[in-house]
BALOBA-1460 file (C-alpha; in Angstrom, 3 decimals):
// residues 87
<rec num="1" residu="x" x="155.117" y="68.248" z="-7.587"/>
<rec num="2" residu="x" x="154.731" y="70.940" z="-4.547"/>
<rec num="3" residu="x" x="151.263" y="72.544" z="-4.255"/>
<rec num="4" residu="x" x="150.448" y="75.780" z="-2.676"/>
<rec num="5" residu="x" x="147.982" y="77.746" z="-1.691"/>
<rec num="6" residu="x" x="147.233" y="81.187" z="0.045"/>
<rec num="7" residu="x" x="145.443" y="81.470" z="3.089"/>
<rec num="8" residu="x" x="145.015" y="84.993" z="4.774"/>
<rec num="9" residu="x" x="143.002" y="85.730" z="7.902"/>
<rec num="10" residu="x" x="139.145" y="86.671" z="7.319"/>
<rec num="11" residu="x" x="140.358" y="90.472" z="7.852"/>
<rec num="12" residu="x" x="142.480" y="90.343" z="5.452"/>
<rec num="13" residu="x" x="142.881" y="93.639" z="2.724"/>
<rec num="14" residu="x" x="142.837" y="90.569" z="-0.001"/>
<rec num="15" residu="x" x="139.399" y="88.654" z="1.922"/>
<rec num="16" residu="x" x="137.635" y="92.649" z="1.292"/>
<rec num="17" residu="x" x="138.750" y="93.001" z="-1.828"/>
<rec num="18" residu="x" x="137.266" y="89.599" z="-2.594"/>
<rec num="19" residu="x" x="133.900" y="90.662" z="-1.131"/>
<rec num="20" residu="x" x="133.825" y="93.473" z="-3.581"/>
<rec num="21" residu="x" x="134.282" y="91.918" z="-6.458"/>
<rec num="22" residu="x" x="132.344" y="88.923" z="-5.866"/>
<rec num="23" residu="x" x="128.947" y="91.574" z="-4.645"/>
<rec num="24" residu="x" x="129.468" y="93.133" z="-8.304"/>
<rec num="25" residu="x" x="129.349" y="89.944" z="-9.549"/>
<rec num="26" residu="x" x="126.321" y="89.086" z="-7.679"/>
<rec num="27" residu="x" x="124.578" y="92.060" z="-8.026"/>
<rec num="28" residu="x" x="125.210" y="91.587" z="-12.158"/>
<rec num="29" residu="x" x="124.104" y="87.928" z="-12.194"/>
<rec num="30" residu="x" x="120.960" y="88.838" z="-10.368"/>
<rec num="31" residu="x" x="119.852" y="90.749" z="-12.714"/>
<rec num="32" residu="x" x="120.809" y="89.193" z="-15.729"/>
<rec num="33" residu="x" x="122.027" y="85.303" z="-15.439"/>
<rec num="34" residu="x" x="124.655" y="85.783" z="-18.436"/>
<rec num="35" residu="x" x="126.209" y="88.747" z="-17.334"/>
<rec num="36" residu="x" x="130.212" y="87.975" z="-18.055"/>
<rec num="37" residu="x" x="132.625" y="89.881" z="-15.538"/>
<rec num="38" residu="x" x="136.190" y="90.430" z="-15.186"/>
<rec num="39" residu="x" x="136.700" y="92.052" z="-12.009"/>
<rec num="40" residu="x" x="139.767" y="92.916" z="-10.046"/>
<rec num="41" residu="x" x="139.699" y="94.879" z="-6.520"/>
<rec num="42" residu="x" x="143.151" y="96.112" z="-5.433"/>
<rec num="43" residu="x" x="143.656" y="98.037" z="-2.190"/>
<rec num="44" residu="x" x="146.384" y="99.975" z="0.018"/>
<rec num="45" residu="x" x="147.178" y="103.039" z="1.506"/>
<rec num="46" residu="x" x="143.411" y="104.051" z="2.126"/>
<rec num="47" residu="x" x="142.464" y="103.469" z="-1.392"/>
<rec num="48" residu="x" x="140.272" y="100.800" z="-3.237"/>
<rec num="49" residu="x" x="140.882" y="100.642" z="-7.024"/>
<rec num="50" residu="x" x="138.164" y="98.497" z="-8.686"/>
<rec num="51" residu="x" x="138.810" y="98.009" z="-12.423"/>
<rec num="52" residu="x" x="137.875" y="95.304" z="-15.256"/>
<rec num="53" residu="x" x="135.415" y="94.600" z="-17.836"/>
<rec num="54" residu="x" x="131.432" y="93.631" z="-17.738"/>
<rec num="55" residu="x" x="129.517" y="92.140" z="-20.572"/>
<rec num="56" residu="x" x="126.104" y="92.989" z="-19.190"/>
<rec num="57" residu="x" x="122.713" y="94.718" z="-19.253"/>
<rec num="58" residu="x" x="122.585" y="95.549" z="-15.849"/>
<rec num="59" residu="x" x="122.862" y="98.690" z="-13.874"/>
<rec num="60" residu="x" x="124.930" y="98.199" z="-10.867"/>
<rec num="61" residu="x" x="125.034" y="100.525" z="-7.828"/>
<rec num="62" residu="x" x="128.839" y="101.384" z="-7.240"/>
<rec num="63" residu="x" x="127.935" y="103.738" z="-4.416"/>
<rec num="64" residu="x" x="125.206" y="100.694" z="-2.828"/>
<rec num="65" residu="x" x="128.048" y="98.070" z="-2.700"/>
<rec num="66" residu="x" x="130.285" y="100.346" z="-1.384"/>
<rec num="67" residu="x" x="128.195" y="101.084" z="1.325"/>
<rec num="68" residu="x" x="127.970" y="97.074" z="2.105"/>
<rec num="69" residu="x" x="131.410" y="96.803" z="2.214"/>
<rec num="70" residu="x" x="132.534" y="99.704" z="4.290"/>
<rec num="71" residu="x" x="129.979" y="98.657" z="7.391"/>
<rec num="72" residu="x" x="132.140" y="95.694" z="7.150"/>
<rec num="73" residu="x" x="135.737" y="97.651" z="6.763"/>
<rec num="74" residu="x" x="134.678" y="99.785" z="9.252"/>
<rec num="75" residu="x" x="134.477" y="97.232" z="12.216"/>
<rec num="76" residu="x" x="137.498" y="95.435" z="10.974"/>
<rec num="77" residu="x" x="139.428" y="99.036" z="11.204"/>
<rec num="78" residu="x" x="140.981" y="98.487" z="7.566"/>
<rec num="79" residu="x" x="140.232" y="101.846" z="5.350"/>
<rec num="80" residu="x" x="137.973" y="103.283" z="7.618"/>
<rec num="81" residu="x" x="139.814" y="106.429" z="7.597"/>
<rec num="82" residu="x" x="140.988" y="107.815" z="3.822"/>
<rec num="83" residu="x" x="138.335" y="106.425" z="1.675"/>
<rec num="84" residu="x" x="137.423" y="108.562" z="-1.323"/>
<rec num="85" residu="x" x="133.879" y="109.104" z="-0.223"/>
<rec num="86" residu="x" x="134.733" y="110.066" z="3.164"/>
<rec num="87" residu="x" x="136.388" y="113.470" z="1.910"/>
């Protein structure tokens, strides 16, 4: 059997679009515990796609996370420039 396994550097596009999805999951949980999610983040070329599916009753904040996130994009220079809500 041969195992594998990714492994990208913390500044990774992948590593960001992880921290999206996994603050909408938070955010959802935190509000109520049996929220169900099925996230996906996707980015390239300047644009983050986030699409899925929630099974929830709570109200998430697109335009808070994104704000979280960017500070972070920001200093690692990855879609600093080109994001929709910079326009």
């Amino acid at each position: 059997m041969i195992r594998t396994a990714e492994c990208v550097t913390p500044k990774h596009p992948d590593k960001m679009c992880d921290r999206i999805a996994d603050a909408i999951l938070t955010e959802a949980i935190k509000q109520d515990p049996n929220a169900r999610t099925a996230i996906e983040v996707c980015a390239g070329h300047g644009i983050v796609t986030v699409i899925g599916e929630m099974t929830t009753k709570a109200i998430i904040d697109a335009l808070g996370l994104r704000d979280i996130d960017y500070e972070k994009t920001a200093e690692w220079g990855h879609f600093g420039i080109g994001m929709p809500w910079d326009a």
